[in-house]
Each structure stands twice: as C-alpha cells, then as structure tokens.
Residue, then its C-alpha position, 0 to 999 in steps of 0.5 A: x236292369x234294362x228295361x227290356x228285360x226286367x222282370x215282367x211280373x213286376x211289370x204286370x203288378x204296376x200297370x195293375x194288369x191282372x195275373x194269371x194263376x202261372x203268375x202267382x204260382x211264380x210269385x210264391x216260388x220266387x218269394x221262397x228263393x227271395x227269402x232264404x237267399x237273404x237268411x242265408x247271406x245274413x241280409x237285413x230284409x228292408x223294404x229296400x233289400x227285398x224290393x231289389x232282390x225280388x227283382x233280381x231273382x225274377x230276372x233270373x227265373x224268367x230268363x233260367x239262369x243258373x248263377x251260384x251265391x257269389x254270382x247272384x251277390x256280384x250280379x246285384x252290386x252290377x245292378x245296383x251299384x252298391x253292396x246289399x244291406x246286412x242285418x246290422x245296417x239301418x233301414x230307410x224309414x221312407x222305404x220301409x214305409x213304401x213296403x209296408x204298403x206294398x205288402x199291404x196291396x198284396x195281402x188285400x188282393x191275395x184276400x180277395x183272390x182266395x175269397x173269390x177262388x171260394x166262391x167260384x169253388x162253391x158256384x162249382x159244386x152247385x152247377x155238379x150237383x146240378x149236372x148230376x140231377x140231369x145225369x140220372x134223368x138223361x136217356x140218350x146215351x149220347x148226351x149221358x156221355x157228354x154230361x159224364x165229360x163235363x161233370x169230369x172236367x168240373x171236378x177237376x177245375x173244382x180240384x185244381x182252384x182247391x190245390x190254387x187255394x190252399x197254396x194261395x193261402x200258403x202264401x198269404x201266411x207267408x207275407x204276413x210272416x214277413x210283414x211281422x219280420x219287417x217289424x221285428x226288425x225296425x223294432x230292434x232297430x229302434x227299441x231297447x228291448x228291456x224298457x221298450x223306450x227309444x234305443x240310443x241310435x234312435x235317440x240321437x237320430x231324433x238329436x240331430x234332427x231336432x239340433x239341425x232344425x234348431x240351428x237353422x232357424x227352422x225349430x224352436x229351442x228345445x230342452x233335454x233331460x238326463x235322469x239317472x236311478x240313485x243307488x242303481x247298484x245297491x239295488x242290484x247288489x241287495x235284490x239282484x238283476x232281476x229286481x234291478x231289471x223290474x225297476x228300470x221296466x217299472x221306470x219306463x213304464x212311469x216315463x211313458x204314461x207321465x209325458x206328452x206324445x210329443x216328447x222324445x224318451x229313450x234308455x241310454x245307458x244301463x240306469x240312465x234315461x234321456x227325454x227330449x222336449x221339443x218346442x220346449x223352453x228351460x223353465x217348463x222343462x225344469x218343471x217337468x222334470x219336477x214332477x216327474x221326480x215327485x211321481x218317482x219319489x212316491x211309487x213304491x214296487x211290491x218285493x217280498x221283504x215289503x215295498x221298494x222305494x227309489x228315486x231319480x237325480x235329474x239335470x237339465x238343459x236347453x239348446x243355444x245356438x251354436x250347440x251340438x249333440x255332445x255339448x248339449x249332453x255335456x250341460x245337462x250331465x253336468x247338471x246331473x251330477x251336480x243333483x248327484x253331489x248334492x244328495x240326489x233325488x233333485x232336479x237340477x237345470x242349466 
C-alpha cells in the first residue's frame, strides 16, 4: 500500500497523535468488518492476519470502496504478496508478541478515555446544576434565555460523551474479547487439550531448536525422555475412558509439579509422554527418570472399587553429534521398549 494512501488512522495512532471521537467511532466499526471478515473466510486471527487485515479495510473505508469477498482476498494477496493465514497454519511467535502489546496500548488508552469521558460527564452535571441555581435567580429575560441555550447545549454534550461512553465500552469488551481469542488460539496451537502439556508440533518445535543449537556448538548436550503408562489399555478396558483420560490428567499433573521449569514435557501420543532436558548430561537424566517412576509407583487415584495404582516404563537418551530428531527418538524408544521387555515399570538409559 503506498504510502500516500494507507490507512491514516494508523497513521495518527504511530506518530501517538490523539484521535478524534470520529476516529474512534471508525476504529469500533472497522474492527467489527475486520473481525467477521476473518470468521467468515475461516482466517486464524494472528497478530499477524489482523494487523494487515485492519489495515486493508481501513484503506477501504476512507477511500469507500465497494469490493465483494473474493475481491477483498485478492486485494490483499496484491498487498501483501502472500495468502492469508487460515485456522490451521502456525502463528509467529514474535508477532504474536508484537499484538499482544499493541492490544494492550489500546486497552489501557481506551481505559483511560472512558475514565476521562466519566469525569468530564460529572464536571457537566456540576456546572447544569449550577447554570440551573443561576437560572431560578436570573430576572432579565434576556440573559434567562441565554442560560436556557446554554443548559440545553450542556445536556446534549452531556447526552452525546454518555452515547460516546457506552459505545467506548463496547469496544473495550470487544478487544478483550479478542485478546482472549488470540490466546484461545495459540493455546490450541500448542497445547494438548486433555493434559495440558506441550502438544506434538510444540515439542518437536523445541526439538529442533534445541538439536540445532547442539549441533552448532551453540547447546550443551541434552537428554530425552520417553515414558509410556503400562497396561494403558487394560486400564481402559477395566474402568472405561473416562478413568483412562483421568490417569493421563493425573500423569500430567505429577509431570508438571515434579520437574524444573526449564525442562520441556509434552503428550505425544495416546499414553505417551516425552520430556526434554536441556543442558542435561545421560546420567543426571537417568536419575530423573528415576524418581519420576518411583513418585509414579506410589501414587494411587481414588475409584470407586478402592484405589488404582499404575506405573510408567521409561527410556532415555542423550543427543551425540550428528543426531537428528528421528534418530534421537529412535535411542530412546528403543530403550523404552526394552524397560517394556523386561517387565516395565523401570527405567532404562542409552
């Protein structure tokens, strides 16, 4: 979009010029086009995908163009060279970032007009209560009737920054709204949703992040744990999904207390659970490992028949140069299947 003609809203909120009541009455009404434009079209609302579509439809609005859907859509691939982002694409960490400050900018002026709009309002009704004490007193018809002109002009300003603050408020409700889709959405990105660990696609972000540091001499060596629940599926089969889905919370839950805020634990497979170790050496790894399949051992889940007990086989590895994700996974689910061969609930490190 050239310069010339983007989007002049924009323009006023980055040179911090203030804005008009006009100017955010536009900012409510482009936000509402913004929003059910990118519902409809099924488009993931980044940081990223709304910044640009904001844009794009206040280009429209200030210059009243009339464009259909496809139009808009094709518009924006002119812009921006590139297609839209849709529901099921990842979102940039950085820009979700760059958002999230942006909506909190907003939030915290728009808390502050309406606090100030309140004040005013209140400043208002004083000085008609006032006006209205001089009115009573006044005996020259002329002057009576200027102050008549004035108390009316008051309540309408009066009526009008009350009209202003509750649709200002309306659109506070609406970015907070919005702030808690945003994190909807990159929760669901990066979550499982049962066990609340690290999805897949989260972890073997962190994978590769961690191996490529490694590799370039950047990390130090890190270890992997892989842990599977034992008999998973005669726990299923005995107590039902339900239970089996409580003993996988239950798990996640004991994971998420037991290890260090550095450590990396995600959910990914139906009873199996990955943690990465950075800056973690084989043996100290083998020993977390360890206690975690003792504190496992001795937890116990209330159930009607009594209490259930079960258990966890565990392997682990550590990175060695030249490893990538598959063959680092590949050490330590070998190692796993080995504590499975030699009577589970046991540790086993490669």
């Amino acid at each position: 979009m050239e310069n010339q003609k983007r989007c002049q809203i924009l323009g006023k909120i980055e040179q911090d010029i203030r804005l008009t009541k006009e100017d955010l009455k536009e900012i409510g009404f482009i936000v509402k086009k913004v929003v059910s434009f990118m519902v409809k079209n099924d488009i993931l609302m980044t940081p990223e995908n709304y910044a640009r579509w904001f844009e794009l439809f206040c280009y429209v609005q200030e210059n009243d163009l009339t464009l259909s859907d496809s139009e808009i859509l094709q518009y924006y691939k002119q812009l921006f060279q590139k297609n839209p982002k849709k529901v099921h694409e990842i979102e940039d960490e950085e820009i979700h970032t760059k958002l999230k400050s942006i909506a909190s900018s907003i939030e915290e002026k728009l808390s502050q007009i309406i606090s100030t709009i309140d004040t005013h309002n209140d400043t208002l009704q004083d000085k008609t209560e006032a006006l209205q004490e001089k009115e009573h007193q006044a005996a020259d018809p002329e002057i009576l009737k200027y102050l008549k002109e004035i108390l009316q002009n008051l309540e309408e300003l009066r009526m009008e920054n009350s009209q202003l603050n509750e649709q200002l408020k309306k659109y506070y409700e609406e970015i907070n709204h919005l702030r808690r889709e945003l994190r909807d959405t990159k929760n669901k990105a990066e979550f499982d949703y049962l066990t609340e660990l690290f999805n897949r696609r989260k972890f073997e972000e962190y994978f590769h992040k961690l191996l490529k540091e490694f590799n370039e001499g950047e990390g130090k060596p890190f270890s992997l744990i892989i842990l599977d629940i034992d008999d998973f599926k005669q726990i299923n089969d005995t107590y039902g999904h339900l239970l089996g889905d409580e003993v996988l919370k239950n798990l996640s839950s004991l994971i998420k207390t037991f290890l260090h805020s550095a450590h990396i634990p995600a959910r990914i497979g139906g009873e199996e659970f990955a943690i990465l170790l950075p800056e973690t050496p084989l043996d100290e790894a083998k020993t977390i490992a360890e206690r975690l399949r003792k504190t496992v051992e001795n937890r116990t889940i209330p159930i009607a028949e009594g209490d259930l007990n079960f258990t966890v086989s565990i392997g682990v590895a550590q990175v060695q140069k030249g490893d990538t994700m598959d063959s680092l996974l590949k050490r330590a689910d070998e190692a796993l299947y080995e504590a499975k061969r030699n009577g589970k609930n046991m540790v086993i490190a490669k």
